[in-house]
N, C-alpha and C positions, 0 to 999 in steps of 0.2 A: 505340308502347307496348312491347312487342316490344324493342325497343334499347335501350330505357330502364332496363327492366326485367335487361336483360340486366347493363346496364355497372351495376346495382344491386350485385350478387351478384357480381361480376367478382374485387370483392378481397377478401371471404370466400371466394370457391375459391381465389386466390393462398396468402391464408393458410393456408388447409390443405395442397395440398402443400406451403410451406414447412415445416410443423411434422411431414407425415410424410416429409422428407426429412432432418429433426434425430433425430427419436427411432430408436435404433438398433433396427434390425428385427432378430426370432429369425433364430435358424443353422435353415436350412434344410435335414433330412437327403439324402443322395442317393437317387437313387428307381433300385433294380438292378431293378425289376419285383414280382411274386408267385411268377416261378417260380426254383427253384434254376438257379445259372448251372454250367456244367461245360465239356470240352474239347469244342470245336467249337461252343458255342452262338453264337450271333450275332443283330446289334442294336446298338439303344440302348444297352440296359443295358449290353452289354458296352464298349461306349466309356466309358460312365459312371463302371465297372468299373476300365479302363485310366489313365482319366484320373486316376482318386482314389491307384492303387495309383504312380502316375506321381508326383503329389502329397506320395505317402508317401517318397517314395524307391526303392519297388520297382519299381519296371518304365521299360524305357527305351525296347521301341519304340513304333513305332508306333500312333494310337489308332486305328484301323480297323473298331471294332464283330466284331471274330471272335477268339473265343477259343481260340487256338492254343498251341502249347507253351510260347510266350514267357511270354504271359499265365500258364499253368497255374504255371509256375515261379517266377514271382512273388506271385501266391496263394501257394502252396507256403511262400513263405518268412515270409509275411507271416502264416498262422498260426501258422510256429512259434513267429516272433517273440512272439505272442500268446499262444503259450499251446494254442492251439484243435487239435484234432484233422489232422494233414495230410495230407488227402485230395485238397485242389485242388479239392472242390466250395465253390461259394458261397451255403451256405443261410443261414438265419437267424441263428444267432446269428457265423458270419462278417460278413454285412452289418452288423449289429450291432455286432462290433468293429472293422471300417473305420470305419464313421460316427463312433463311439467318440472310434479314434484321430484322425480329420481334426477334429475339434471341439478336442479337448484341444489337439489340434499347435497349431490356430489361436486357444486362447484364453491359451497359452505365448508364441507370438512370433510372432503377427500371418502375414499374408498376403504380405509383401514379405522379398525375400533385405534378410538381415542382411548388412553388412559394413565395413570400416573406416572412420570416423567417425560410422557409426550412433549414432543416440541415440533412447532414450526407453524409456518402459517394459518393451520385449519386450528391449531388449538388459539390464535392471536384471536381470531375469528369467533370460537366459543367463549371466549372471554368478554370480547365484546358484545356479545348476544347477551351473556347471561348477565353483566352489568345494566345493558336498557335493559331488561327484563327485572331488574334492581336486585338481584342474586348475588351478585361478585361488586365488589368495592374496592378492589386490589389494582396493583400498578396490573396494565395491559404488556405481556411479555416474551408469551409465545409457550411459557413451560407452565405445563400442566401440575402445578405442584400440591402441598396439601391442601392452601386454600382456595384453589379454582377446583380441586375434587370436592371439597366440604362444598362449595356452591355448587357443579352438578349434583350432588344428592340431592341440597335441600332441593331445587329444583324436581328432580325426578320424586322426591316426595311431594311435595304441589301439584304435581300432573298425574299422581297415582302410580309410578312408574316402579322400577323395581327399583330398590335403594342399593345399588351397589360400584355408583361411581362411574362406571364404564362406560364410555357416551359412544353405543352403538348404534344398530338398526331405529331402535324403537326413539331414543333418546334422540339420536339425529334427524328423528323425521316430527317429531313433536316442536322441537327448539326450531326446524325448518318451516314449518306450519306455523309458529308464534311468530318468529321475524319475518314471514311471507307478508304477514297480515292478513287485513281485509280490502279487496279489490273493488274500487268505489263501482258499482254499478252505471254511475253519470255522471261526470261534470257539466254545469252549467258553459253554457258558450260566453265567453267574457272573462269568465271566475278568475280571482289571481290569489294566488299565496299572500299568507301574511304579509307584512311590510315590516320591513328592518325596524324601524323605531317603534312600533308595536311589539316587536317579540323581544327588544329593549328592554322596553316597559315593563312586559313578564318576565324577564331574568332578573330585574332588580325588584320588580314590588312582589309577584305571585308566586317566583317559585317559590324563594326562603319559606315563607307561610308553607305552602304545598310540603315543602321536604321535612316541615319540622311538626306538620300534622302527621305527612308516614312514619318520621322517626317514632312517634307516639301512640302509633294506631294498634289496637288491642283486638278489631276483629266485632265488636258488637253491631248489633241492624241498626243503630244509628250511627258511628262511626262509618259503615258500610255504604250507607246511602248519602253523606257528603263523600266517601271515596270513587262514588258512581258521578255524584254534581263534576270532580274535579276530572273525571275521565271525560267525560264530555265536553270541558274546557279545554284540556289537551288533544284529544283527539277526536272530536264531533264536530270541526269544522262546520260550527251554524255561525248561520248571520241573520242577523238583526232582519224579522217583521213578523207581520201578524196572521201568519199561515202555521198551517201544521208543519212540522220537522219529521216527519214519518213521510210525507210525498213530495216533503218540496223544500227542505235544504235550510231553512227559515226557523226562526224561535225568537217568542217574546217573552218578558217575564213569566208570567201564570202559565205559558205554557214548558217553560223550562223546570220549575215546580213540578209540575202536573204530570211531566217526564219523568224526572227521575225518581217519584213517588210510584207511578207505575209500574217501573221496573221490580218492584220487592213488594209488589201486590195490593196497594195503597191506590182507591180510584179517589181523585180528586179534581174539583172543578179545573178548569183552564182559562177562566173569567176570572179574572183578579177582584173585582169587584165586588164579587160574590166571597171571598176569603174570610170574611167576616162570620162568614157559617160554617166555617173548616177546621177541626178540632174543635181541643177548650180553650180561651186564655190563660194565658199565664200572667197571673196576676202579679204587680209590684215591679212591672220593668217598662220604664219609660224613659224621654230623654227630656230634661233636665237645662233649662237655662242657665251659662253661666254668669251670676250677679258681674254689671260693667260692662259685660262683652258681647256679642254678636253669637258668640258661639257655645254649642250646647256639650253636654256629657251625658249618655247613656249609664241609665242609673240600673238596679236588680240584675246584674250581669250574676248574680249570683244563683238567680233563679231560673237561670238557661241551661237548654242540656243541646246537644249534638240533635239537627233536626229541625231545629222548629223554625217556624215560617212567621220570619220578620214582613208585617206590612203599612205600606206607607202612603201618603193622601197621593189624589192625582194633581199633576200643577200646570195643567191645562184647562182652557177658560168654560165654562167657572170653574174655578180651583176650589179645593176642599170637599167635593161633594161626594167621593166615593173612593175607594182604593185605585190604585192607577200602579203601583208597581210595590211586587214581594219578591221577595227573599230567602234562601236557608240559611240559618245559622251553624257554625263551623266550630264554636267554640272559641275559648279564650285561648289565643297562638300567640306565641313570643310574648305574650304579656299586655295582649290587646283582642276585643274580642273582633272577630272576623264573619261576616255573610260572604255567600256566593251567591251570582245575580249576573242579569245582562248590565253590560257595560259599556263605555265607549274605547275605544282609544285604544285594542287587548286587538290579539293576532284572531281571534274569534270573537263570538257577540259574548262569551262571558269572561266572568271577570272579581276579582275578591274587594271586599270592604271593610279597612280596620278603621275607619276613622269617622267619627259619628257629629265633626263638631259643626257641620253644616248642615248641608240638604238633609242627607240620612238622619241626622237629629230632629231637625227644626221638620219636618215631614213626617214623622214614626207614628203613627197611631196606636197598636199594640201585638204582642207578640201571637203566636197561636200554638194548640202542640198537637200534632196529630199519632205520635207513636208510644204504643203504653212504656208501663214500667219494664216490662221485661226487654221493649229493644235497648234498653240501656248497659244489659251485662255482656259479658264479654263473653264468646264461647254459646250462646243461645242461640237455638236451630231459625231460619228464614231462608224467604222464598226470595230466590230472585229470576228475572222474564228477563232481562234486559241485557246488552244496552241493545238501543235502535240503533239501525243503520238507514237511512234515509235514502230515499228512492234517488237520490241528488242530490250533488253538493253544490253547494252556493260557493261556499271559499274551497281552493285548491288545495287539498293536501300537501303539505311540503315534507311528510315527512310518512315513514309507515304505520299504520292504524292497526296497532298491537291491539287483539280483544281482551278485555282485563283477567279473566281467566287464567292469561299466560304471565300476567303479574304480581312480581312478589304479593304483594297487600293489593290487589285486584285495581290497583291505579296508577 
């Protein structure tokens, strides 16, 4: 009875593990322990430790359960990368952001090295990374072929990475860390994402400009610092007033200036009215009445270089008395020259300027330059700080806040 009973029940247990070998089991976090890890500790945990940060791309010896310099060093980098405090100790909210990271890496592109002729969803996935990342330009397909490996190189050469195509450990956890982003610290209570006919407006007027400046960009500290003005138009979600953008989410002309001049080492006032003492002039460029008409042309466009700060009268009562709003200049784009500035009417407070035959003419008072001749060449070494991340956002992020580091031409 006994045997009978047995080989009864036989193929309802078959059945069961087969259907709990079909249904995909939870991600299981790593278990570092209850106690903080730190230098010298040792164990499990600490291989657990090794293995994840090994995983990540960080750490390359040994997994040995002891937490030695090598270890510390790799912690070390893997907060920074994160964001988190770099201490080298491993309490809570580090294991927190390990588990984090190893879950996202693995639900990005799977557990197995990607590489040539790869196919299927995790490589559809790095295609689309490395495209917003502006790497790849190719149809989105699934198969890892020459041209989506020619883009993980140049990629893993931008990131310092080893150039060899294979988009492993280290390559997965970099490209995981670019498309993470950056996790706003605040949003304002209220804040709302752009508005549909605002990001309208930048699909037909700012990007073109925008993609036909990257098509062209050569890499100089001028080039560089309107690639910084255009990173903050995209992803620095400021709005329009007259506070600082460092604690409070806000930005006015001269302080959007005054921003992205700081970044690359450049102190400059944040009083627009004051811009008058900022740099040299540039002599020979102003705007220009057109005889009959109402409206003006910006004349010495030929004496502009990438840089320089367009400024213009205020036209608030009494008008004329002092500067009231500047500008960067962008260069001449599609065949018209261009400033970057606050704006109205743009998914953030700024916004581009190619058209000079009004306000921006009939207001211009004169150009200024504040970066010598050598930010001019292409390939010349600068300092760059930036960008800010603001304590708050005022507008909603609608989308991920890639740091330009992780972009082709840093925007």
């Amino acid at each position: 009875m006994l045997v009978l009973r047995r080989n009864k029940y036989l193929p309802w247990c078959i059945l069961a593990l087969l259907v709990i070998a079909v249904i995909p089991l939870p991600a299981y976090a790593s278990d570092y322990g209850a106690e903080d890890l730190t230098l010298d500790s040792q164990g499990p945990a600490v291989s657990q430790l090794q293995k994840d940060l090994n995983e990540l791309g960080y750490y390359k010896g040994s997994v040995d359960g002891w937490f030695g310099p090598k270890t510390l060093e790799a912690v070390k980098s893997f907060q920074k990368a994160q964001g988190l405090k770099v201490d080298g100790l491993v309490g809570q909210k580090t294991k927190a952001a390990l588990n984090a990271a190893l879950q996202a890496q693995t639900n990005r592109f799977g557990t197995q090295d990607l590489t040539l002729d790869s196919r299927g969803p995790e490589v559809t996935q790095l295609q689309k990374d490395l495209a917003e990342l502006g790497f790849y330009t190719r149809s989105i397909d699934g198969w890892l072929g020459p041209k989506t490996q020619e883009a993980v190189m140049e990629f893993q050469k931008a990131q310092g990475l080893k150039v060899d195509g294979l988009v492993g450990p280290k390559t997965k956890a970099v490209l995981t860390a670019a498309m993470t982003g950056v996790t706003p610290s605040a949003i304002a209570s209220g804040a709302k994402e752009p508005s549909a006919a605002s990001i309208k407006q930048y699909n037909s007027h700012e990007k073109p400009i925008v993609d036909a400046f990257r098509a062209s960009y050569k890499g100089s500290l001028a080039e560089a610092l309107v690639g910084r003005a255009i990173w903050y138009m995209e992803y620095g979600f400021m709005k329009y007033g007259h506070t600082k953008y460092p604690a409070t989410g806000y930005i006015d002309c001269s302080n959007f200036v005054s921003l992205v001049y700081k970044d690359f080492g450049y102190s400059i006032t944040s009083a627009a009215k004051n811009y008058n003492q900022v740099g040299v002039k540039v002599e020979g460029v102003y705007a220009q009445k057109i005889p009959g008409t109402s409206k003006y042309t910006l004349v010495g466009t030929d004496k502009l270089k990438p840089g320089d700060i367009f400024t213009f009268w205020n036209s608030d009562a009494p008008a004329r008395t002092h500067i009231g709003h500047v500008a960067i200049y962008m260069g001449e784009i599609n065949g018209k020259p261009c400033i970057i500035n606050t704006c109205n009417d743009r998914p953030t407070a700024i916004g581009i300027i190619n058209n000079f035959a009004y306000w921006y003419g009939e207001n211009l008072i004169e150009v200024r330059r504040v970066l010598p001749d050598s930010a001019f060449v292409a390939g010349s070494n600068f300092t760059d700080q930036g960008p800010v991340i603001p304590a708050i956002y005022q507008i909603k992020p609608d989308k991920v806040i890639i740091l330009p580091k992780y972009l082709r031409t840093g925007f």
